[in-house]
DRENDO-1510 file (C-alpha; in Angstrom, 1 decimal, always signed):
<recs>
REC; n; res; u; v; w
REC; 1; UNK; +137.2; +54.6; +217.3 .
REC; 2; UNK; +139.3; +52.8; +220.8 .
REC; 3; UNK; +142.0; +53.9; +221.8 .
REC; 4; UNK; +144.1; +51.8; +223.9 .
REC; 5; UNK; +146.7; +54.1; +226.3 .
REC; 6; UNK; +150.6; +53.0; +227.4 .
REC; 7; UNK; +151.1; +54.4; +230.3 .
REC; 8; UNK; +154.6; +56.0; +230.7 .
REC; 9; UNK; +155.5; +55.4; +234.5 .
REC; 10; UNK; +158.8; +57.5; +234.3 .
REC; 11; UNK; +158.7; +60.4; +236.9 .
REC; 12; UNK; +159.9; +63.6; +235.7 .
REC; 13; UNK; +162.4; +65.0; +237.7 .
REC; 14; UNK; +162.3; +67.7; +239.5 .
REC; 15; UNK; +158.9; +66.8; +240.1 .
REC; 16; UNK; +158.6; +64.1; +240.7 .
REC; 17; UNK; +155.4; +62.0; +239.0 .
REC; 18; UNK; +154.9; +60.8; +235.4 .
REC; 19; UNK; +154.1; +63.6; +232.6 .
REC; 20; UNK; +150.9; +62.4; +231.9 .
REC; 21; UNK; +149.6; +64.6; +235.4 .
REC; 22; UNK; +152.1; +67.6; +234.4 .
REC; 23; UNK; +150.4; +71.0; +233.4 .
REC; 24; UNK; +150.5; +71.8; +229.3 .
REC; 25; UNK; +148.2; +74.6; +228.1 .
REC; 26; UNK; +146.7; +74.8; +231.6 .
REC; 27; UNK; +145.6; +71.1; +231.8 .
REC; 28; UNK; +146.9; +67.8; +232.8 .
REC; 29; UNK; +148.5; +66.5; +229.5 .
REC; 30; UNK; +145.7; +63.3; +230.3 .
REC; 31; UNK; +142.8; +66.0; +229.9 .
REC; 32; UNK; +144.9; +67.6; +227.1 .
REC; 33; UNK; +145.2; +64.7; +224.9 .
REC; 34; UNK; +141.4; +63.1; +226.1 .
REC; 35; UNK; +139.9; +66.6; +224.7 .
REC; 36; UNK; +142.1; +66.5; +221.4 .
REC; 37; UNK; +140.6; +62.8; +221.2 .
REC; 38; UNK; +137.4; +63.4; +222.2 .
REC; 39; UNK; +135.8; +64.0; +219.0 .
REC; 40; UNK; +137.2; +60.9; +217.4 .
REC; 41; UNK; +136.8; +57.9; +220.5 .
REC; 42; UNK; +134.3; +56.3; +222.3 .
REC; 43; UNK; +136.1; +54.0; +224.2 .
REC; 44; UNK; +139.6; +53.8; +226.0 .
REC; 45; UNK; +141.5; +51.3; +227.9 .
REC; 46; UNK; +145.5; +51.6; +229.5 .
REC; 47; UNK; +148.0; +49.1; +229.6 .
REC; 48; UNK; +151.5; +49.2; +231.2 .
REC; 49; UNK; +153.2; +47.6; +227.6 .
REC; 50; UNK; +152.7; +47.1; +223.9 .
REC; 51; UNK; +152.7; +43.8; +224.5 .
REC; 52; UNK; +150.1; +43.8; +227.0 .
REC; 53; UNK; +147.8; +45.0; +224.1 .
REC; 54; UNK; +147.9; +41.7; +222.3 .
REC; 55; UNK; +146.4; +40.2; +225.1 .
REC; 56; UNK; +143.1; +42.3; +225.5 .
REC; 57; UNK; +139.6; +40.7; +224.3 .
REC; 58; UNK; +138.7; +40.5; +220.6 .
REC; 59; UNK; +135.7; +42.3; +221.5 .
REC; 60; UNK; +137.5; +45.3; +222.2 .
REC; 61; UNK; +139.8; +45.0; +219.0 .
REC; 62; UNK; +137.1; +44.4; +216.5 .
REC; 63; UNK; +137.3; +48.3; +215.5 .
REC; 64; UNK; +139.4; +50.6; +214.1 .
REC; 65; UNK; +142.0; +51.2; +217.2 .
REC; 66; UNK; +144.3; +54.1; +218.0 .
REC; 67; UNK; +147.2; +53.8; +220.4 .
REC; 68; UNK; +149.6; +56.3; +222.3 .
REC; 69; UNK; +152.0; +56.6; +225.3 .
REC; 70; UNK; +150.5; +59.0; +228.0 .
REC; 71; UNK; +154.0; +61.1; +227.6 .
REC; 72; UNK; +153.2; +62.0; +224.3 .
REC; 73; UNK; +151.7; +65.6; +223.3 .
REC; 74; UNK; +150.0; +66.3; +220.2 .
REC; 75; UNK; +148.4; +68.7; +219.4 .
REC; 76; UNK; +144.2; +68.5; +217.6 .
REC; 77; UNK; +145.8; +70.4; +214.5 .
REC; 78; UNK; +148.5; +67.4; +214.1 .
REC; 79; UNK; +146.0; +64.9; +215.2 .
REC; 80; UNK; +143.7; +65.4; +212.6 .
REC; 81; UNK; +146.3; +65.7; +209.9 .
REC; 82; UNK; +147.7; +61.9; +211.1 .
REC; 83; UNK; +144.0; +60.4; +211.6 .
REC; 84; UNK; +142.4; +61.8; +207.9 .
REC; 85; UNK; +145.3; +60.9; +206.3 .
REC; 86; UNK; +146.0; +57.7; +207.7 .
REC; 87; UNK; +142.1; +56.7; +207.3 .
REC; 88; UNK; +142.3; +57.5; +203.2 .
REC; 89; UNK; +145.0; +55.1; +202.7 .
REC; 90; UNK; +143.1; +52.1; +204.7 .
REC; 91; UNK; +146.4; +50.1; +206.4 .
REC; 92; UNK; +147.7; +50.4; +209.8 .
REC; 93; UNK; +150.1; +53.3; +210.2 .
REC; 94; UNK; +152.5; +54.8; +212.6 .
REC; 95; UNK; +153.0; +58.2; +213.2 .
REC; 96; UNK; +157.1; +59.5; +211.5 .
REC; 97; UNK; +158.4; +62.6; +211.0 .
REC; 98; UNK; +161.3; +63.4; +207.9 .
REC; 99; UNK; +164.6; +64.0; +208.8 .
REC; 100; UNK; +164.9; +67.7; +207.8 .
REC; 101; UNK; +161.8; +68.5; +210.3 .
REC; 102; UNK; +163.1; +71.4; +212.0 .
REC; 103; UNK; +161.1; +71.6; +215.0 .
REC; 104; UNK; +161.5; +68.3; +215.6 .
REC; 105; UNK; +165.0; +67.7; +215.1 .
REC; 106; UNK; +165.7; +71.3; +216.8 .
REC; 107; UNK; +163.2; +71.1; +220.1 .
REC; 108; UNK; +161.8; +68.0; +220.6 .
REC; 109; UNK; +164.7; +65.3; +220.1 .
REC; 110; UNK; +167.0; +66.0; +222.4 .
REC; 111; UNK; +166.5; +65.0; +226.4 .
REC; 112; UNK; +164.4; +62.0; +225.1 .
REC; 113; UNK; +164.2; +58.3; +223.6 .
REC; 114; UNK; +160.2; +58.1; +222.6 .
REC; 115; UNK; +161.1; +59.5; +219.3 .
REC; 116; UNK; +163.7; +57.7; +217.4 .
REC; 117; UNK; +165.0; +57.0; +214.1 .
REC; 118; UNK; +164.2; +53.8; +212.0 .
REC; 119; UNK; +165.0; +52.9; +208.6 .
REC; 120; UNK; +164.9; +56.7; +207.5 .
REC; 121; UNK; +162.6; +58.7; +209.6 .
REC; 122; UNK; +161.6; +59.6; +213.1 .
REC; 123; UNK; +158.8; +57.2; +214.3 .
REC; 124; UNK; +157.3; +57.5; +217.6 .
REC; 125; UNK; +154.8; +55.5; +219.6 .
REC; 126; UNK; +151.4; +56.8; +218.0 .
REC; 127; UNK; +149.5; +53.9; +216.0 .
REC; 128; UNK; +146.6; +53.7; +214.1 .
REC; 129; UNK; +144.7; +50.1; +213.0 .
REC; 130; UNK; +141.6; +50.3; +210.6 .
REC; 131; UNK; +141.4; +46.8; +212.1 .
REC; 132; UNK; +142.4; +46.2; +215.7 .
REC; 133; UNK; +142.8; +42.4; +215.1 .
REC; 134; UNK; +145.7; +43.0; +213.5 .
REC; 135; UNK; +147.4; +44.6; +216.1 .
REC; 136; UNK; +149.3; +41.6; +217.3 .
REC; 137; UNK; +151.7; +42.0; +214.3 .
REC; 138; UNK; +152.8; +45.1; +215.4 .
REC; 139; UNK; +153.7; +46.1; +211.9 .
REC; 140; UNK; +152.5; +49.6; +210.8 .
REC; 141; UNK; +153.8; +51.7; +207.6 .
REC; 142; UNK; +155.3; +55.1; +209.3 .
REC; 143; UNK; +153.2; +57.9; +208.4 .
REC; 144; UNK; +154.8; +60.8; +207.8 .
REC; 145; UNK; +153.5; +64.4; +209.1 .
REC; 146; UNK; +154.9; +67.8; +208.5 .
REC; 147; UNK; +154.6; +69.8; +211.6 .
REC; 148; UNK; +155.1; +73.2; +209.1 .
REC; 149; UNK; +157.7; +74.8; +211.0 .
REC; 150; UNK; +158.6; +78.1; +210.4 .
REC; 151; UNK; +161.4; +80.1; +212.0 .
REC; 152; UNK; +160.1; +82.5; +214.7 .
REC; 153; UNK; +162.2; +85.1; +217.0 .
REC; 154; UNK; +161.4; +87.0; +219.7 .
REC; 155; UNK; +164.0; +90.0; +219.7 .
REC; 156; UNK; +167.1; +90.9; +218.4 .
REC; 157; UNK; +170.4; +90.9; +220.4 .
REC; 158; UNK; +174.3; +91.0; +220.4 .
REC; 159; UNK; +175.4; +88.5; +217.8 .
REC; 160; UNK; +178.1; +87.4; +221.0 .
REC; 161; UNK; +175.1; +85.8; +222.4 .
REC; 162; UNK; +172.5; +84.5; +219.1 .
REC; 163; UNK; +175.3; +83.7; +216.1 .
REC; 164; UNK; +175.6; +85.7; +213.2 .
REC; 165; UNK; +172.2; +86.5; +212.7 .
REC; 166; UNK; +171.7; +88.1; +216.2 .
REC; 167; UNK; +168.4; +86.7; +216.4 .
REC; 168; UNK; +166.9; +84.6; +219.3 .
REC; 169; UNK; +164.2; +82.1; +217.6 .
REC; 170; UNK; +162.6; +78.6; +217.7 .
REC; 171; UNK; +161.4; +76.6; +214.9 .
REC; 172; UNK; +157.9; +77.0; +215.7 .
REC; 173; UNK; +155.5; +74.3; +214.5 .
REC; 174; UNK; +151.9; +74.5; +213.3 .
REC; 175; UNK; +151.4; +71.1; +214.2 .
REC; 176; UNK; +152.9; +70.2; +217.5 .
REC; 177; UNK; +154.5; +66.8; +219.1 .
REC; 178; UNK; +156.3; +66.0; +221.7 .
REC; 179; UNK; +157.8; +63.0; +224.0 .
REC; 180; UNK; +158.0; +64.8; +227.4 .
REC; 181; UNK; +160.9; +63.1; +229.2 .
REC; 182; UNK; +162.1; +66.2; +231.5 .
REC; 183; UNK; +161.0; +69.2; +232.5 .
REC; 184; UNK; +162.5; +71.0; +229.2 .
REC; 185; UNK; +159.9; +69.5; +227.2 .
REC; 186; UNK; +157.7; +70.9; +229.9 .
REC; 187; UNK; +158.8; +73.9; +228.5 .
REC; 188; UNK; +159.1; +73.4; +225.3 .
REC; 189; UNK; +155.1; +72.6; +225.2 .
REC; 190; UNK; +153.9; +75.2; +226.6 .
REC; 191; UNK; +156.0; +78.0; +225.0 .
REC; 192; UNK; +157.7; +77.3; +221.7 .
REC; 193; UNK; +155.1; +74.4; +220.9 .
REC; 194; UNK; +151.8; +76.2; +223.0 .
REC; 195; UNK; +151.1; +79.8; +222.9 .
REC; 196; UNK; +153.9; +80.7; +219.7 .
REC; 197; UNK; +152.3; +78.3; +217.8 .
REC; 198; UNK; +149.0; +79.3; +218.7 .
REC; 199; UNK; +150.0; +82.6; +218.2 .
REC; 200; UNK; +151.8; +81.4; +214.9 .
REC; 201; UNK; +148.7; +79.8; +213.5 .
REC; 202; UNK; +146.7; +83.3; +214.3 .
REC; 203; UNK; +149.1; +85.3; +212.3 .
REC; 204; UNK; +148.8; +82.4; +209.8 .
REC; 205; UNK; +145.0; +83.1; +209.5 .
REC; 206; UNK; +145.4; +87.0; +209.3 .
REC; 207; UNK; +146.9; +86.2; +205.7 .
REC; 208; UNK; +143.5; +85.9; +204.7 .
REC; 209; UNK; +140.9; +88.9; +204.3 .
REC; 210; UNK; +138.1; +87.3; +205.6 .
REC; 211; UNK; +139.8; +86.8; +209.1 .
REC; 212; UNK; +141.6; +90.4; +208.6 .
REC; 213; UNK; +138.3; +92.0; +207.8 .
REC; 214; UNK; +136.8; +90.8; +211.2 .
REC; 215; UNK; +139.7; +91.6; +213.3 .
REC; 216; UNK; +139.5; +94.9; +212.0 .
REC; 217; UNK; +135.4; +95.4; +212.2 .
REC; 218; UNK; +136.0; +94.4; +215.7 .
REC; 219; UNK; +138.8; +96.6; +216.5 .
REC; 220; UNK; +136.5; +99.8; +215.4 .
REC; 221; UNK; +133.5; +98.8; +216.9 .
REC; 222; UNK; +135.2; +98.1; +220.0 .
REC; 223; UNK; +137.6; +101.4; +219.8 .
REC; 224; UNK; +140.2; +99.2; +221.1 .
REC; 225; UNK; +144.1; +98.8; +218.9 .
REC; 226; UNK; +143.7; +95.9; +216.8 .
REC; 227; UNK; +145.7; +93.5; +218.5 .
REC; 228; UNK; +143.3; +94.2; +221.8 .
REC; 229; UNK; +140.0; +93.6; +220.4 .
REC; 230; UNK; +137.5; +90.3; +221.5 .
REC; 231; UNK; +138.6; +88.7; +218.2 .
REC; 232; UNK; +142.3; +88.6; +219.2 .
REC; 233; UNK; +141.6; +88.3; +223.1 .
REC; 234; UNK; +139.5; +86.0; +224.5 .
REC; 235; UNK; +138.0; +87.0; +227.9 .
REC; 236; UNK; +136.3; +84.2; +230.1 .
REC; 237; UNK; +133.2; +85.2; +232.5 .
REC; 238; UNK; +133.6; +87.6; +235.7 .
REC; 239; UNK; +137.0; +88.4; +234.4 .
REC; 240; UNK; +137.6; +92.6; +235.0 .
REC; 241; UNK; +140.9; +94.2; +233.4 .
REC; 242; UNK; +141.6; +97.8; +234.3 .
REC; 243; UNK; +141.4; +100.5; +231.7 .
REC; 244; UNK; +145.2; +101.0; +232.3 .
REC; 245; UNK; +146.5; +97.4; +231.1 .
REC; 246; UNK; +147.4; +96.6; +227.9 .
REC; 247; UNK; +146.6; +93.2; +226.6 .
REC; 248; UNK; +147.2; +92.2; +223.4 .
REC; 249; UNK; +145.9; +88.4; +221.8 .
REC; 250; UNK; +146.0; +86.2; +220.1 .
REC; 251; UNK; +145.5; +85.5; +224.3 .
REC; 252; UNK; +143.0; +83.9; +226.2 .
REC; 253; UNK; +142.0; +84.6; +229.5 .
REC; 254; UNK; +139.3; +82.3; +231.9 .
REC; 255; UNK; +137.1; +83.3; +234.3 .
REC; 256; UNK; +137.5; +85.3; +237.3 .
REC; 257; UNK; +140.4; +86.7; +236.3 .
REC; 258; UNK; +141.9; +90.4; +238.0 .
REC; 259; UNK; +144.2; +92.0; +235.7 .
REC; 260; UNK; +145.4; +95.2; +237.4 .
REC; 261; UNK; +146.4; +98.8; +236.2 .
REC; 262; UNK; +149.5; +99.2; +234.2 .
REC; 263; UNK; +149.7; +95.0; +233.4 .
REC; 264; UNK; +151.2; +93.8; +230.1 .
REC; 265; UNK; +149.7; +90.5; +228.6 .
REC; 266; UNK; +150.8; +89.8; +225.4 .
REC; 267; UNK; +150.1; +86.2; +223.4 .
REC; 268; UNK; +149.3; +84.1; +226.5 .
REC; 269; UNK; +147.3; +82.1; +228.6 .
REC; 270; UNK; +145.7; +82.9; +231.7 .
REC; 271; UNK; +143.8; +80.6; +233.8 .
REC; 272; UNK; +140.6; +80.8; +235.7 .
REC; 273; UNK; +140.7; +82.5; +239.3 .
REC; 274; UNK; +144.0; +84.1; +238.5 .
REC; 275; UNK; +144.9; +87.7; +239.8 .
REC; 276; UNK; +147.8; +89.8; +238.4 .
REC; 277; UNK; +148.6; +92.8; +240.5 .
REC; 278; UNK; +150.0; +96.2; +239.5 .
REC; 279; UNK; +152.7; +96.1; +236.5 .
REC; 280; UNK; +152.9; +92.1; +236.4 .
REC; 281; UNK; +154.1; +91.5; +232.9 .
REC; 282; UNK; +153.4; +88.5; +231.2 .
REC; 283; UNK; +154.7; +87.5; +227.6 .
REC; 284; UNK; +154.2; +83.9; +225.6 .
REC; 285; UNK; +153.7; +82.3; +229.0 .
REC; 286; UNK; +150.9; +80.0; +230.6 .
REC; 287; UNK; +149.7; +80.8; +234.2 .
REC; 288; UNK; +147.8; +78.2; +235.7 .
REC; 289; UNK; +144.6; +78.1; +237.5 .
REC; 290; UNK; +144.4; +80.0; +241.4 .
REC; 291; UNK; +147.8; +81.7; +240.4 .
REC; 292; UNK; +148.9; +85.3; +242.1 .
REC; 293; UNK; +151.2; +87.6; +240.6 .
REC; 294; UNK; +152.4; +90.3; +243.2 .
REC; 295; UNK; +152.9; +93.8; +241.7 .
REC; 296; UNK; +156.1; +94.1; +239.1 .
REC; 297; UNK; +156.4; +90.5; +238.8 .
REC; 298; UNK; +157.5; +89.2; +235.2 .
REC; 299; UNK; +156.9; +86.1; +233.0 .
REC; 300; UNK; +158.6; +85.5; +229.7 .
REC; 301; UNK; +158.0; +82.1; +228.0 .
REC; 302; UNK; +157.1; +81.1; +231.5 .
REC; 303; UNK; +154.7; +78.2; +233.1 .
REC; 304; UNK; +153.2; +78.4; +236.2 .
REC; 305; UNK; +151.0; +75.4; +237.1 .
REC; 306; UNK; +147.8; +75.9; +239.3 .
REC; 307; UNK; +147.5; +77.8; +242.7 .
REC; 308; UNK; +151.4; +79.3; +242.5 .
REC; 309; UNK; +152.1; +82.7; +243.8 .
REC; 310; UNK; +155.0; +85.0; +242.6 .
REC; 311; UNK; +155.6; +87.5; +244.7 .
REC; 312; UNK; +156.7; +91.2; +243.9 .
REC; 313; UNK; +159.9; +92.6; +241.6 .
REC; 314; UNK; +160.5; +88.9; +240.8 .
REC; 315; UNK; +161.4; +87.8; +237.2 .
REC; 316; UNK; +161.1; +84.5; +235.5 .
REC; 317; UNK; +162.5; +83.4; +231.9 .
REC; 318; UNK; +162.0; +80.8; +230.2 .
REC; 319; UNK; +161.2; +78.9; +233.5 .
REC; 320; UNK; +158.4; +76.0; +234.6 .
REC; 321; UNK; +156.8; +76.2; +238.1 .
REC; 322; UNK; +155.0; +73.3; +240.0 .
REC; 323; UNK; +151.5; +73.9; +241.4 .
REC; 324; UNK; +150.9; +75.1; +244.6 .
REC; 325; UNK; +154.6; +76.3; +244.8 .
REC; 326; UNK; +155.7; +80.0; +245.6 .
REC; 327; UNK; +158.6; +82.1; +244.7 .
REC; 328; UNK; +159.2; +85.0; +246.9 .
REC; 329; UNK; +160.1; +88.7; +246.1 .
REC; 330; UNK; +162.9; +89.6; +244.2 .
REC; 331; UNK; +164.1; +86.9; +243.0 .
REC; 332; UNK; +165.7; +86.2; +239.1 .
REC; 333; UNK; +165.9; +82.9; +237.4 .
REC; 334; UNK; +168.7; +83.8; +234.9 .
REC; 335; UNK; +168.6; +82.2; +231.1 .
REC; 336; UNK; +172.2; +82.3; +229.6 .
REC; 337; UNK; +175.5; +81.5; +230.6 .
REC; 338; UNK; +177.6; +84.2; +230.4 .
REC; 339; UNK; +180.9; +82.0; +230.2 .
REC; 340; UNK; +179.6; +81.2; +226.9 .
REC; 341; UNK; +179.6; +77.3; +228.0 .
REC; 342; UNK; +176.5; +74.9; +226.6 .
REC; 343; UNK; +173.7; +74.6; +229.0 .
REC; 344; UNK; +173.1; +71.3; +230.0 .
REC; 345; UNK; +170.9; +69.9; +232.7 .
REC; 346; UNK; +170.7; +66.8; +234.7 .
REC; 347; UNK; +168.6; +64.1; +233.2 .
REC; 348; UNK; +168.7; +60.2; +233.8 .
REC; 349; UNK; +172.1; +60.1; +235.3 .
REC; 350; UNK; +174.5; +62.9; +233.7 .
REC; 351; UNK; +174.8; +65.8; +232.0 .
REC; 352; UNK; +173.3; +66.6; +228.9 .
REC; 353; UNK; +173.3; +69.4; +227.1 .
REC; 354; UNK; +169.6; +71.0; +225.8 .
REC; 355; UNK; +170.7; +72.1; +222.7 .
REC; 356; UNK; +169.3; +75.8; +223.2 .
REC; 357; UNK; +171.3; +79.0; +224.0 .
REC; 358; UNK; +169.0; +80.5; +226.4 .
REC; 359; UNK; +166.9; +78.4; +229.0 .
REC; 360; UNK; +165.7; +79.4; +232.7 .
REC; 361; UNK; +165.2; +77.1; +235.6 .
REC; 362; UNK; +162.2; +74.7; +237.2 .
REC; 363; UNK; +160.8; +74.2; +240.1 .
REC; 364; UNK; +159.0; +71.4; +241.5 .
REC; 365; UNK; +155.3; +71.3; +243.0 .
REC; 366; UNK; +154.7; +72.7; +246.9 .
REC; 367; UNK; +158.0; +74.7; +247.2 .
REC; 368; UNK; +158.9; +77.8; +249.4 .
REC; 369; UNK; +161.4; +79.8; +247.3 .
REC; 370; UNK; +162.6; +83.0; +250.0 .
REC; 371; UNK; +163.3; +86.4; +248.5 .
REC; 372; UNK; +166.3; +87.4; +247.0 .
REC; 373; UNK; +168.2; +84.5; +245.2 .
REC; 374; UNK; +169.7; +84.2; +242.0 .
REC; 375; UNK; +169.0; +80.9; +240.0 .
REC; 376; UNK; +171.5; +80.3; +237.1 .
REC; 377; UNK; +170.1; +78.9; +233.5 .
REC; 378; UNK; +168.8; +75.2; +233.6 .
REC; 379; UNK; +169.1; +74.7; +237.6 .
REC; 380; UNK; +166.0; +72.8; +239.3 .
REC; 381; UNK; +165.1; +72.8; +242.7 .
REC; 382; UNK; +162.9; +69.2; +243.7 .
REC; 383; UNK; +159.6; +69.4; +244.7 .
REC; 384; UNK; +158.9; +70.3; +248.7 .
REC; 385; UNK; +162.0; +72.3; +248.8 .
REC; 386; UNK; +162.1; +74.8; +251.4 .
REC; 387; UNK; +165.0; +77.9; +250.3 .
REC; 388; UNK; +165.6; +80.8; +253.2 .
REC; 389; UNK; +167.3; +83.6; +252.0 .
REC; 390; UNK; +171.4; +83.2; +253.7 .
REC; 391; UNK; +173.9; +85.2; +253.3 .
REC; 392; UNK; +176.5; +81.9; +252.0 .
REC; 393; UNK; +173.4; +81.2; +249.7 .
REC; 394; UNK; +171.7; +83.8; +248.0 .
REC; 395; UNK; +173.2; +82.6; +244.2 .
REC; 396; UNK; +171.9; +79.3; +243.2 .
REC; 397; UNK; +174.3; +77.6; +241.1 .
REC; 398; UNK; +173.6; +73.9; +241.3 .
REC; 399; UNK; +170.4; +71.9; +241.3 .
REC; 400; UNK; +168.8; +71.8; +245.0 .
REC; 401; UNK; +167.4; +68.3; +246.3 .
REC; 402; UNK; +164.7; +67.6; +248.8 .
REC; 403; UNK; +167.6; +66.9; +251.0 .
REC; 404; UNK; +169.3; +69.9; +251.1 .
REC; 405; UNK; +165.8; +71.9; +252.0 .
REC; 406; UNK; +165.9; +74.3; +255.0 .
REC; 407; UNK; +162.8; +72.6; +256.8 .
REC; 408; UNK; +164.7; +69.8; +257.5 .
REC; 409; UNK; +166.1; +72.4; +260.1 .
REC; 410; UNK; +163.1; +73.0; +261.7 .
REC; 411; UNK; +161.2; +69.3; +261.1 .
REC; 412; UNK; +158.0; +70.6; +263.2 .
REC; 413; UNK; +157.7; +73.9; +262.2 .
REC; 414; UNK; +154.9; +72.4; +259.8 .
REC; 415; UNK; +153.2; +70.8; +262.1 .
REC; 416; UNK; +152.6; +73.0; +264.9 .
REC; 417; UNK; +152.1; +76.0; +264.5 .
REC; 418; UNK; +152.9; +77.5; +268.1 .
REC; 419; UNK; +156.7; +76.4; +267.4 .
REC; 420; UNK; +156.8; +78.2; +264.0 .
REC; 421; UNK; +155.1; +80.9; +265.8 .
REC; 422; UNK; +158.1; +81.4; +267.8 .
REC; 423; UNK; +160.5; +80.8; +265.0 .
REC; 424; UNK; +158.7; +83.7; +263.2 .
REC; 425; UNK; +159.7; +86.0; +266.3 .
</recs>
């Protein structure tokens, strides 16, 4: 099979460049959805339009063709269900979703356009052609997938804060998709959509005793509690974990990886050349290749993107992080507005709310975040910001632009390093 890519030329603010080069699951989303598609094409070409597919050579088209916007995620378990089923019934079809599909109506349609509603159901940009000739009709029956949601929380609180129920949750799907538009979806991807449905599916296959019976076999023979043995946690090469931490799967872990004593990883992903110091504590959050947690530090439903450090006593929620960025000691990154108002964040132009009661903040690639500051629930600072702790400035309550960054202070302080030197004395 071809598959013929749009590519989505939108930058995503705060950082900056289009989605298809943003971190999801610890890769690009371009690697992410190559691998997913990797098993099923041979050949790819990208084009700026739809229309600009009509005009490629009949040569290319004379197969069955798939086609996709770069923005979109999608995960292999959804893929497969939309490619089998769309091959049995032999026309051209395009990917839909019913209206009472809670994950996507809940997470993934607000903040964006890329999945909309026509004549009935959601339909997004994914198409499939047994016969790519016939792609200059542009007509294709929507195909409908079921994503399987299935309510999930992740504690209990106050019923002030969560409703009646006093539960925190997502609709967590088995089958993933997603437009990313902003840096929410960003989020959404790699938490609600990445590692709990990962760990969803896990819990999903415990149901049955043949995967029960090996997750406990390997639990005795390894003398380890069952949600810490190899079958649950997957360890990459060269990767040492002191006798002290606890790490519990379904997480997996790449290679050269230094997990120090008294750590907490629970249903995550770690990267390769990561190192997570004494009493880091990481839950449902991605942490990217190169990355450093200082001792104390704290992830929950966080992403870090490649080479980021987080330095001591710091705490992030529900929060994304560029690569090569660094947030200094202390700091918090707050997820719920106390006042009780909706969060809302800014995205193309105005205000908009993101539909969730608890979110944390982003930050864009190759930032400088100083100790001690306070960021409020869905702020972003823009990528190359540079934040000293002051004394007028130590709560964050608005987004923070490349403009308003502190190096513009010292312009040369980059560039030679006698003068920062001095400005370090």
């Amino acid at each position: 099979m071809k598959k013929i890519i749009i590519r989505d030329n939108i930058n995503i603010s705060p950082f900056n460049e289009p989605a298809r080069n943003l971190r999801i699951m610890n890769k690009p989303l371009w690697l992410y959805q190559r691998d997913v598609l990797s098993s099923y094409c041979n050949e790819e070409v990208e084009c700026d339009s739809l229309e600009e597919v009509i005009a490629l050579p009949q040569s290319f088209l004379s197969d069955e063709v798939l086609i996709y916007r770069d923005n979109l995620f999608f995960d292999e378990f959804l893929f497969k269900d939309f490619i089998e089923t769309a091959r049995k019934s032999g026309k051209a079809v395009q990917i839909a979703f019913a209206l009472d599909d809670a994950a996507i109506t809940t997470h993934a349609l607000p903040l964006q356009n890329g999945i909309r509603l026509e004549n009935g159901v959601y339909v997004a940009d994914l198409f499939y052609y047994p016969d790519g000739t016939k792609i200059g009709t542009f007509s294709a029956n929507p195909l409908i997938i079921d994503t399987e949601s299935r309510e999930m929380g992740y504690y209990h609180v106050p019923t002030y804060m969560a409703g009646d129920s006093g539960h925190l949750g997502f609709r967590v799907p088995l089958k993933a998709f997603l437009s990313v538009e902003s840096w929410v979806h960003i989020y959404v991807a790699n938490s609600p959509f990445g590692v709990f449905a990962h760990g969803a599916r896990v819990e999903q296959s415990l149901d049955t005793f043949s995967m029960m019976t090996k997750v406990l076999w390997r639990s005795l023979l390894e003398r380890k509690q069952f949600l810490s043995s190899s079958a649950l946690v997957i360890l990459g090469k060269n990767s040492q974990i002191d006798p002290e931490a606890i790490v519990q799967g379904p997480t997996i872990i790449g290679n050269n990886v230094t997990i120090g004593p008294g750590c907490v990883v629970n249903a995550s992903v770690i990267g390769n050349n990561v190192n997570l110091m004494q009493g880091v504590q990481v839950l449902l959050s991605v942490v990217g290749d190169g990355s450093y947690l200082g001792f104390r530090a704290a992830l929950f439903m966080t992403t870090l993107m490649e080479n980021c450090m987080v330095a001591q006593n710091t705490c992030l929620q529900m929060s994304v992080v560029g690569r090569d960025s660094f947030v200094g000691a202390g700091n918090t990154f707050t997820d719920f507005n106390i006042m009780g108002d909706p969060l809302k964040i800014w995205h193309k132009g105005k205000l908009t709310a993101v539909g969730m009661p608890v979110l944390g903040g982003c930050v864009g690639h190759n930032c400088r975040i100083g100790s001690g500051h306070i960021v409020y629930p869905a702020r972003s600072i823009e990528s190359d910001v540079v934040l000293q702790a002051k004394q007028e400035r130590t709560i964050i309550t608005n987004n923070v632009t490349y403009a308003e960054s502190d190096h513009h202070r010292y312009p040369n302080s980059a560039h030679f390093p006698k003068y920062q030197s001095v400005l370090l004395t």
